[in-house]
N, C-alpha and C positions, 0 to 999 in steps of 0.2 A: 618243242613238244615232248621230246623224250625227258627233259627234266622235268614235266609234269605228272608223267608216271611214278618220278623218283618221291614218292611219297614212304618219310621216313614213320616209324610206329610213333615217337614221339607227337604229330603232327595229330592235333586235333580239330582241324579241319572237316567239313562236312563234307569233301571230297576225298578223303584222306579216311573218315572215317567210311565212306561206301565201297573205297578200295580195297582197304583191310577187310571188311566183313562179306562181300558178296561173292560167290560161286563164280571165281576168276577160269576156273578149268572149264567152267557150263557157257560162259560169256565167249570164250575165245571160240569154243565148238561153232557155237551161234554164229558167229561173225563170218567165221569159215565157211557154214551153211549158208550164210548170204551173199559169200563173195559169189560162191559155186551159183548161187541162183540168178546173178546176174549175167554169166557165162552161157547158163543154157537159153536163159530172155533173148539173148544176142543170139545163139544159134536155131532160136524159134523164129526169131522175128521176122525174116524175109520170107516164109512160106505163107506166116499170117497173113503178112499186107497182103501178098499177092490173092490168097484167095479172100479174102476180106475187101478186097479196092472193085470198083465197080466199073462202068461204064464211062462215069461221069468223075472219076474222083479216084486217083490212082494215091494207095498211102506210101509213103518212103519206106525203104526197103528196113529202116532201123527205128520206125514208129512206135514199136514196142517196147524195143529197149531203151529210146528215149522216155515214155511216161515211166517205165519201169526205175529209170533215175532219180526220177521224182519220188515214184514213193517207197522206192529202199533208206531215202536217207531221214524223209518221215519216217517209217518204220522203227527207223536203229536209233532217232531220237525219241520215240514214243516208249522204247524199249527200255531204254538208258535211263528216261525220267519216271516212269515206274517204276522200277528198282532200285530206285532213289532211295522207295516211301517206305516209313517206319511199318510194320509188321501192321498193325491195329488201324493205320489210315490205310495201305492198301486192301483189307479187307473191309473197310465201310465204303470206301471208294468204288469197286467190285461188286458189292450188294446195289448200291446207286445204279450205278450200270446195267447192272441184271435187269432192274426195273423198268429200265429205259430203252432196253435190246429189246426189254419181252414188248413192250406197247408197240416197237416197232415192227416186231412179227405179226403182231395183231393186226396192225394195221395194212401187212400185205394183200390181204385178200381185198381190203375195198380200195386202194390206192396204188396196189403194186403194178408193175409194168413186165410182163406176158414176154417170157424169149424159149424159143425150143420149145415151146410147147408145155409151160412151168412159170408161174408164176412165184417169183421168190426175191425181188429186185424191188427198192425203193428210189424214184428217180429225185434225183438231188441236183442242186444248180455244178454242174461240170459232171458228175461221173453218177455212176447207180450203186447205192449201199445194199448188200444183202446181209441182212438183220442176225442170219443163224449163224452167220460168220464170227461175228462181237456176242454173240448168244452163249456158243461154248463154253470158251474160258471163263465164262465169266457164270456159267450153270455149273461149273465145278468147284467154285468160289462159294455160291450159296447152299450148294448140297453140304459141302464141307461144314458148313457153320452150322446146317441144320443137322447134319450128323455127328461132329464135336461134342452137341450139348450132351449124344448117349451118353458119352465120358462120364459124366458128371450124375445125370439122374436117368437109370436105364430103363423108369416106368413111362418114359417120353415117347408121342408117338412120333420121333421125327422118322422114322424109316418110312411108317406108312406117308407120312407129310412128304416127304421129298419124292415118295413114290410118285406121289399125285400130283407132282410141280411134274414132274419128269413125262405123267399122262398125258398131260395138258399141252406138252411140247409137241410130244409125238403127234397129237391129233393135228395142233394147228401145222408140221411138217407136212401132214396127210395130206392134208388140204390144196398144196403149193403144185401136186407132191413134191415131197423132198423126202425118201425114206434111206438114203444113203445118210444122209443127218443125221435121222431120226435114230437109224441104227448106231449110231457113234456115240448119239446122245445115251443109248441104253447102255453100250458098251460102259462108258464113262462112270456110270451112276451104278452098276454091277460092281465094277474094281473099290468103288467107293463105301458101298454098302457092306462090302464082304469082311473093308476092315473096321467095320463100326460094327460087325459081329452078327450079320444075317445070317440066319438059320440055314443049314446047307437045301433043307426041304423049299422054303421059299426060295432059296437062289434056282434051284432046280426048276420049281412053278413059274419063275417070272422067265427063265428061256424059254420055258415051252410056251407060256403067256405069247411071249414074241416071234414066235414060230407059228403060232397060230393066227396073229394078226400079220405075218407075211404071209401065210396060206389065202387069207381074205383078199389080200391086199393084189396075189396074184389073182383070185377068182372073181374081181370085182371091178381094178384095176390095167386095161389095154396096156398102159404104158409100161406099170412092172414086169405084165406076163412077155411082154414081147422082150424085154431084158433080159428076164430068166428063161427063157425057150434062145433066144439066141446063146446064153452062154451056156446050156446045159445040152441043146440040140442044135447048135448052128441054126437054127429057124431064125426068118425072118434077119430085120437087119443089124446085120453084122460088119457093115462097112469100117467102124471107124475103128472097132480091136482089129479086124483084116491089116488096114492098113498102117494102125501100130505095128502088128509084128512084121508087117514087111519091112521097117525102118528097123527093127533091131536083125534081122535076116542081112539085109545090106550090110550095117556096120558091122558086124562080125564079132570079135575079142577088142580089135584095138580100133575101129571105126573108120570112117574116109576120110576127116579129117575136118576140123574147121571151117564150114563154110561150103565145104563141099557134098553133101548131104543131096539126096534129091527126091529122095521118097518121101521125104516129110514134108514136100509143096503137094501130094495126094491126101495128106493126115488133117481132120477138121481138129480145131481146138489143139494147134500142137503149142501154142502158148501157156495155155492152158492144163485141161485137162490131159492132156498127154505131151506134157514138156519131158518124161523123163525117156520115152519114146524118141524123140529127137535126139538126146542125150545117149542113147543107145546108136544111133544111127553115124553121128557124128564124130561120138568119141566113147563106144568100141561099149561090151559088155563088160572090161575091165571098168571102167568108169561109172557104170552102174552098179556096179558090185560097190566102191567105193564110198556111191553115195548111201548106200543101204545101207553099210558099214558105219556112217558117220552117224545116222539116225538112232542106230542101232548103241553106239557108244553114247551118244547126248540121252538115250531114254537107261542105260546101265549108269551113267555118272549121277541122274537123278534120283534112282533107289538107291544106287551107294551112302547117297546121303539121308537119304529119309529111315533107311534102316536103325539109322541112330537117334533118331529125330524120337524127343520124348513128350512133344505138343500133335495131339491128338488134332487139332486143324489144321496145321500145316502138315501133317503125313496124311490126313484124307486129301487137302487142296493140293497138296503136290504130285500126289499120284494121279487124282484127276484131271490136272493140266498134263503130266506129262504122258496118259496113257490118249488123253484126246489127240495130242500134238504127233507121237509118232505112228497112232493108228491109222487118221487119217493120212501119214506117208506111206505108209503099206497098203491102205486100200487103196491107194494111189496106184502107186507099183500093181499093187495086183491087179488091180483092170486093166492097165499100159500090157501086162505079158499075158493076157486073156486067164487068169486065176480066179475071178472075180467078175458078177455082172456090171456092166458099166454102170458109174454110182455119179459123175459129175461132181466130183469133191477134188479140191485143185490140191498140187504138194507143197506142203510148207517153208515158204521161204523161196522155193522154184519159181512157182507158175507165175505167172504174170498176173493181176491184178491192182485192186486198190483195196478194198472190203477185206481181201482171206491175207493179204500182206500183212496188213495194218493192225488185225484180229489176232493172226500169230506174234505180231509184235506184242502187243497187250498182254495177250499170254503168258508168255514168255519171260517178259516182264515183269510178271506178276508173281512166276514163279522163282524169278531171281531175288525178289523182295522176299517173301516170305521163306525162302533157305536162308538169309543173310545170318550172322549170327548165329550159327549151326557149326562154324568151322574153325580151325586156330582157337579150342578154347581154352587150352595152355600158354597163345602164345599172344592171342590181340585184348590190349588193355580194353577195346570197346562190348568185348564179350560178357565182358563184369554186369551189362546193364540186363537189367532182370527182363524177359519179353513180352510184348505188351500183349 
């Protein structure tokens, strides 16, 4: 195995040539980030079964981190084989997909399948796809292309155009709800628009634009308002941040240790939505620092490189993968330490899943495709090729 790495410059091999070209310092982060996610699955997992096993039907104590094996290595090959693709297929590949996430959102409201109290789940033969999951990365991919073409003729109306893909998101989110999305999805499309040269006045309009439909959203909407009154006045329920921070309260700096945890059998969704919760309790606020850290350096390593980056759609598509990929980790974080209303958005690479695993892979992926050829351009014979 290790002389398969040994791939000399000479070697023009199509593995030899993805070696050379691809964001080896962004690849290794990743990997790191998945090892660590499989660490916390395994220290999620026995609280899940137990409050997840019923009457009739008692799950093993390592049930999660068993499916979780399953689809880390799907993942890191879904990962690995999109970052294969030439610059020009993985963005028509990306556009395909958008088309085919969006039909599938569409299709939530008359076929979707009802949990929490949220309709946002596509059931599929073995497990349930949630459509917004594969929707992201891949709405950062089409904003990108729709925002590129300013480059070139800036009497386009693509700003207002992707405005209006980006409306149409939000609404069908509303619907599910899903406004912790929804919000991501603005997020995303803001950092994107600002480098395609939106007006500081519009950018100012479309916050408040989305201030005002979270004002409605609380005045209209039980389930927001009861969100935002639990994080802003302890009203109403608060169980599940409660019992988050009693699990970081417990572990302390250096935690109880592997396995030994006990507040996180009180914690709902600690596979889940509040895996980094467990990761506090288990192993200590050092380790949670760590993981911030790690986020925190994989979203610094990806503007290091987009800063030099002189194609106008790979610096919009790379920023809007990589500010969706670590936002949604801090919204994470921040609802887990009570900073934030509970939002139901899992963390990347952590939580347990199939849909938001397999979505960050694509991602991810997508983003290592399109920096390839960015790097060593003094030093890799394959950077000579003009980009597609």
């Amino acid at each position: 195995m290790r002389d398969l790495l040994r791939f000399g410059r000479a070697d023009r091999s199509f593995l030899a040539r993805w070696f050379w070209t691809v964001d080896r310092p962004l690849l290794f982060l990743l990997l790191a980030l998945m090892g660590f996610g499989l660490i916390a699955v395994a220290a999620a997992s026995p609280a899940a079964a137990v409050r997840l096993s019923d009457a009739g039907t008692k799950l093993p104590a390592l049930h999660f981190l068993e499916r979780q094996m399953i689809w880390m290595p799907m993942g890191l090959l879904l990962m690995l084989g999109v970052s294969m693709l030439e610059k020009a297929t993985a963005r028509r590949v990306a556009l395909m997909g958008f088309l085919l996430a969006l039909l599938a959102l569409l299709a939530v409201p008359f076929a979707g399948v009802e949990k929490n109290g949220a309709m946002r789940w596509l059931q599929l033969p073995g497990f349930q796809l949630q459509p917004v999951e594969f929707l992201k990365p891949l709405f950062a991919i089409a904003t990108a292309w729709l925002l590129a073409a300013r480059f070139d003729d800036r009497s386009l109306p693509v700003i207002q155009l992707s405005a209006a893909m980006l409306g149409i998101l939000v609404v069908l989110l509303a619907l599910q709800p899903d406004f912790g999305q929804a919000a991501l999805l603005v997020g995303v499309w803001l950092a994107q628009a600002a480098l395609a040269g939106l007006p500081l006045a519009l950018m100012i309009g479309a916050v408040a634009l989305g201030l005002v439909g979270l004002a409605l959203a609380y005045a209209t909407n039980p389930h927001v308002a009861r969100r935002i009154d639990g994080f802003l006045h302890g009203e109403g329920d608060t169980y599940q941040v409660d019992r988050a921070l009693d699990c970081f309260r417990a572990g302390g700096l250096f935690g109880t240790g592997p396995g030994d945890g006990t507040a996180k059998f009180r914690l709902p969704e600690a596979q889940t939505d509040y895996v980094f919760a467990v990761i506090g309790e288990e192993f200590g606020a050092i380790a949670c620092f760590a993981l911030a850290l790690l986020y925190l350096v994989i979203m610094i390593r990806v503007v290091l490189q987009l800063v030099e980056e002189d194609d106008p759609f790979t610096l919009i598509a790379g920023t809007g993968l990589v500010v969706q990929f670590t936002g949604q980790a801090f919204i994470n974080m921040s609802v887990n330490l009570a900073l934030a209303p509970a939002k139901g958005m899992t963390l990347p690479f952590v939580s347990y899943g199939g849909s938001s695993y397999l979505a960050c892979a694509l991602g991810m992926g997508l983003l290592l495709a399109l920096t390839r050829r960015n790097r060593h351009v003094h030093t890799s014979p394959y950077l000579k090729v003009q980009p597609a």
